[in-house]
N, C-alpha and C positions, 0 to 999 in steps of 0.2 A: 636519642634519649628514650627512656621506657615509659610505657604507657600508663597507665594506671593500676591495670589490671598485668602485668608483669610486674610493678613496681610492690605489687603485695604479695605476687608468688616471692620475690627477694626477700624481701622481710618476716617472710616464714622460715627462711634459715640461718639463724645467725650462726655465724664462724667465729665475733671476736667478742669477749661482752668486757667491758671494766663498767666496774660496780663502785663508784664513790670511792676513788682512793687516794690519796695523800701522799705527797713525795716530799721530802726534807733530804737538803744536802748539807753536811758536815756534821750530821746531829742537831740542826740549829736553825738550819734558812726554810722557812715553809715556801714551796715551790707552786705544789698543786693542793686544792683544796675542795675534795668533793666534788671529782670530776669521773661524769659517769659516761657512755659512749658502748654505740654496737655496730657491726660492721657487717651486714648480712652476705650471703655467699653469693657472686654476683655482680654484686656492685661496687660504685663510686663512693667513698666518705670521704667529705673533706672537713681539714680538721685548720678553722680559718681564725685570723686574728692578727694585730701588730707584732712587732718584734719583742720578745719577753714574754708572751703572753701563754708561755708553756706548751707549748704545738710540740718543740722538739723534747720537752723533757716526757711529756706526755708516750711519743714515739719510742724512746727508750725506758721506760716503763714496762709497753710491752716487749718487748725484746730484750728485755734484762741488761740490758747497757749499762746503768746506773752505776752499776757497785765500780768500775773503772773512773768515777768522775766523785767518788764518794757520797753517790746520793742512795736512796732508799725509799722501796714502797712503805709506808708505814702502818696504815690502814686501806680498808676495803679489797677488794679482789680481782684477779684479772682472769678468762676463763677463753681457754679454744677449744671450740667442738667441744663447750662442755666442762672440760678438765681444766682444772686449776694447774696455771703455769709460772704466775708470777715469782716462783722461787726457784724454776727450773733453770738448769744450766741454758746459755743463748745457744748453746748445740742440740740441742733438744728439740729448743723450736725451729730451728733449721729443719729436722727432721722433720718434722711435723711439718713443713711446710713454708714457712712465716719468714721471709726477708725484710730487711730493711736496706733501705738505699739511705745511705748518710746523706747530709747536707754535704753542700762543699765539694761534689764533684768528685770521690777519693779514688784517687786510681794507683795501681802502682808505678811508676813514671819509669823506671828504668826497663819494662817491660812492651814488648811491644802490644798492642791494641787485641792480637788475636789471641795471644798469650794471659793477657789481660780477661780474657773472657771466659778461655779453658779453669780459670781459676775456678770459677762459680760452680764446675761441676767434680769439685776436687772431692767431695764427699759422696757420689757415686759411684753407686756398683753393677749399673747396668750394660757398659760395655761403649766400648771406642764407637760403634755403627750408631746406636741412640744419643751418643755424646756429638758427632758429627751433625747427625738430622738435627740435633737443636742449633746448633751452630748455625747451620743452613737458613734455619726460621728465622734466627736471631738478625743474621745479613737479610731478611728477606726485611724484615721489620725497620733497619738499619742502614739503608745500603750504600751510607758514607764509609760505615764503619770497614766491610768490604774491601772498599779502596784503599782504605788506610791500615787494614791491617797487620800489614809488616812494617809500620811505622811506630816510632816509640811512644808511649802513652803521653807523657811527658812532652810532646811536641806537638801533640794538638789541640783544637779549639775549645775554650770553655762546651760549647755545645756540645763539642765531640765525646769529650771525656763526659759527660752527662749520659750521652748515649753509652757509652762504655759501662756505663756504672748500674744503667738500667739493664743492657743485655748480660753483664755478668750473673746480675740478681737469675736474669730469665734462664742462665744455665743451669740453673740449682733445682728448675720444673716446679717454682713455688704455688700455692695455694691461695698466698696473700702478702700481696708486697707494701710494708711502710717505706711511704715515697716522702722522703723530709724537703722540700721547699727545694723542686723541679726549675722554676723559672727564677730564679735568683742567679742574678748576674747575666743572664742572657735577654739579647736582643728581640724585640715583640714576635717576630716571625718565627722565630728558633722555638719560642713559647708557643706557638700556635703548633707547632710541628710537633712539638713533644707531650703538649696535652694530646696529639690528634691520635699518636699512638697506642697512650695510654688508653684513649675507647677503644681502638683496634684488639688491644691485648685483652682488655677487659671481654669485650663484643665476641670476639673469632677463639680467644682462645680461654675463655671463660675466668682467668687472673681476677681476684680481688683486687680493690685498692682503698688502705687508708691513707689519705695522703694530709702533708703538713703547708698549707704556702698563705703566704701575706697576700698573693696576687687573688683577691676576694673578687674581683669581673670574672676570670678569666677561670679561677676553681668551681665555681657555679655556673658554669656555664657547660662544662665537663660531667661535676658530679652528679649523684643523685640525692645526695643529703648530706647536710654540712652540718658540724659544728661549731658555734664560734666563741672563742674563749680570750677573759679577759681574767689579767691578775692571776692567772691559775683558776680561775672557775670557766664554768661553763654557763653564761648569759645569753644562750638561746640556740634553738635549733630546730630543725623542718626541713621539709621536701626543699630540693636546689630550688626549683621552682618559685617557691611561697616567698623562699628567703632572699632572692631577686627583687622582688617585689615587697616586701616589707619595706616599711618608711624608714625606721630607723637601721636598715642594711643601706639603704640607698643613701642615706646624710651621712651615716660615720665612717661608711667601709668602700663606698663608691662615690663619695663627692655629689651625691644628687638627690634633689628632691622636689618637691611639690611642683617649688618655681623652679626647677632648674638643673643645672649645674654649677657646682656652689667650689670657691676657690677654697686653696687647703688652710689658710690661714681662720674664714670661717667657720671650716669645720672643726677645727683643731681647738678654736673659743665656745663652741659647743658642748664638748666635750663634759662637762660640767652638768649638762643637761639630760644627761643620760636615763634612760628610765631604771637602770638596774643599777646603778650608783650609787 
């Protein structure tokens, strides 16, 4: 984790800024509602909260995803390095740097794992020797995938294909990767593995991360500042650290508090009692 005094040289550079903006799908369903967020160059954001809670609609926001599922920025701004992107083509921000890793593991199944990966660098033009050397990185970061890459995509492990979908991102040489809900559907250890990465990538190879996940222990434990969003808003935020330790992260988002560790039924008739409610 970073110290303090690193953790505000990070915060001197933002790379991502959304500025209060509002997403409606179909012309009609308001989604997000004055949801603002920055992602400095460097670091971990996590972008935390229940199921619905607009983490993944958020994600695709910036990455211009939207318009394929009939939704739309409708107010406020979205800005990298600055420039206004929210209405740019999602190839653009590719260029610029900016992946997203979908929810859901997406690979292409009839392809096999290494093939799977050469994808991510289909829009370079640097040459076979520097599309190799990431390759190399990517197994070095990976080294299931490795073993298994004359295997078809489509035949391997939820976790595998997770790794798959993250080294594909890493062949495109991103800048800053939307990681959409990493530990869904995998097993606690495969979650440990694949948070552990993502500091490596972050740490050794300087990769950004917005990332989207429900698992609120296990994403503050990783980032360096979280989000957490409820209904489409934004109901609070601060250093991983603080938000650890806050009362009300610990009863609604982690089952614990004062006295304890409190059962989910508890927390769940809480609910109610919310101070942003």
């Amino acid at each position: 984790m970073l110290d303090a005094a690193q953790t505000t040289d990070v915060q001197a550079d933002t790379l991502l800024e959304v500025n209060n903006i509002e997403v409606i799908y179909n012309h009609v369903i308001l989604v997000l509602k004055g949801v603002s967020l920055t992602v400095p160059k460097g670091g971990i954001t996590a972008l935390l909260g229940g199921n619905g809670a607009g983490k993944t609609t958020t994600l695709k926001a910036v990455s211009n995803l939207l318009h394929s599922e009939r939704g739309e920025v409708t107010k406020g701004s979205i800005k990298y390095r600055g420039e206004s992107v929210h209405e740019s083509d999602p190839a653009v921000l590719v260029e610029k740097g900016v992946i997203q890793v979908m929810e859901g593991r997406h690979c292409f199944e009839h392809l096999t794992v290494e093939e799977n990966l050469l994808t991510g660098a289909y829009t370079r033009k640097d040459g076979k020797a520097a599309i190799q050397k990431d390759l190399d990185l990517v197994y070095t970061y990976f080294p299931r995938l490795k073993e298994r890459r004359r295997s078809q995509a489509g035949y391997t492990s939820g976790g595998e294909q997770q790794m798959v979908a993250m080294g594909r991102a890493l062949m495109s040489r991103p800048e800053t990767i939307l990681l959409d809900e990493p530990s869904m559907g995998l097993a606690p250890q495969l979650v440990e593995e694949i948070f552990g990465i993502v500091k490596d990538l972050n740490e050794k190879e300087g990769v950004s991360f917005l990332l989207a996940e429900q698992n609120t222990n296990v994403a503050l434990r990783f980032a360096h500042y979280g989000y957490i969003l409820e209904s489409g808003r934004v109901v609070m935020d601060g250093p991983a650290a603080e938000l650890r330790e806050n009362p009300d992260v610990k009863e609604f988002y982690l089952g614990m508090s004062d006295d304890g560790r409190k059962s989910f039924r508890d927390v769940r008739s809480y609910r109610r009692r919310k101070r942003w409610l």
